[in-house]
Structures are given as structure tokens and as C-alpha cells.
C-alpha positions in Angstrom: -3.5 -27.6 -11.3 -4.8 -24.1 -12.0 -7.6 -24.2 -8.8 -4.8 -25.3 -6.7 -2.8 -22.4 -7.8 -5.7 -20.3 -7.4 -6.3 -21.4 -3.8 -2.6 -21.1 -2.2 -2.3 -17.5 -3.8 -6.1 -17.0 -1.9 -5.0 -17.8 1.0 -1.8 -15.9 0.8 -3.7 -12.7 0.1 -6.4 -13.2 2.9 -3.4 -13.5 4.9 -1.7 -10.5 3.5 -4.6 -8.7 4.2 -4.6 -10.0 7.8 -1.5 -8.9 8.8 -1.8 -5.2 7.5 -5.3 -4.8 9.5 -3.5 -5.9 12.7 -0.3 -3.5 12.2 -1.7 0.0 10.7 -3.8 0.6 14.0 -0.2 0.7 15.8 2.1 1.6 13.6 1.5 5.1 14.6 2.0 4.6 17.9 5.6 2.5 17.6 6.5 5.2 15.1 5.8 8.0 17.9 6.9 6.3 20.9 9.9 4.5 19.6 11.7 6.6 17.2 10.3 9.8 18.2 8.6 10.8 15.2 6.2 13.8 15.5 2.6 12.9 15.1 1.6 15.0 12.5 4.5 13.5 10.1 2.9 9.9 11.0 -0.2 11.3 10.3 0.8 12.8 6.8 2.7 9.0 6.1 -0.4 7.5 5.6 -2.2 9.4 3.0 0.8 9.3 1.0 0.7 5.7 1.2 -2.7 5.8 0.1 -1.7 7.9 -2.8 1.5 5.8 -3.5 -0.5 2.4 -3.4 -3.1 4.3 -5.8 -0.4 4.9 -8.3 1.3 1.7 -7.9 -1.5 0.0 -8.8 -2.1 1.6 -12.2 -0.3 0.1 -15.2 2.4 1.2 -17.3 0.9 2.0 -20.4 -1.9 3.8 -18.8 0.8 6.4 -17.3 2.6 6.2 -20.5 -0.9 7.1 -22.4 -1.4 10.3 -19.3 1.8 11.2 -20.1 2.0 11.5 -23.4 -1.1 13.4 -23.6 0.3 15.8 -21.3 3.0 16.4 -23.6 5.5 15.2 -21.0 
């Protein structure tokens, strides 16, 4: 059934969403203290995961339409 569908892939999201919320706080701090990362590199990492989850997001054909329009 459809709502069942709908409900597993719910829960898998909520869950999804869980787990990210409890890692990015420390993820810094394991990135830093275990593999000796300077803190202004982990600090740059995550706007450019904001950026790259920004563009990932977008669909094909819109890039495809911003791209031709640019002449690229």
C-alpha cells in the first residue's frame, strides 16, 4: 500500500534527520582532536557542505537551463 510506503520512508527520514543533529555538534571536535585537522579548515568544511547540499538538491534540467543561458 502507498500509506505504508509513505510511513516507512517517514520514519526513515525523521531518523535520518536524527542522527545528523546528534553528530554535526562533534564532528568538529573528532575531526580536530583525532586526525589533527586545523580548526579553521573544519570550520570552512561545513559551509561548503552547505553549499554542496544546496546544489545537490537542485535538478538536472534546471542546471542544464543555467547553463545554457550562460552560454556554457
Amino acid at each position: 500500500m502507498l500509506i505504508n510506503r509513505i510511513f516507512h520512508l517517514s520514519i526513515g527520514w525523521l531518523l535520518n534527520s536524527l542522527a545528523y543533529s546528534i553528530i554535526y555538534p562533534f564532528l568538529p571536535l573528532y575531526l580536530h582532536q583525532y586526525h589533527g585537522i586545523d580548526m579553521k579548515l573544519v570550520g570552512l568544511s561545513f559551509p561548503c557542505m552547505a553549499v554542496g547540499a544546496m546544489i545537490g538538491r537542485r535538478s538536472p534540467a534546471c542546471w542544464s537551463t543555467v547553463s545554457a543561458a550562460a552560454g556554457c
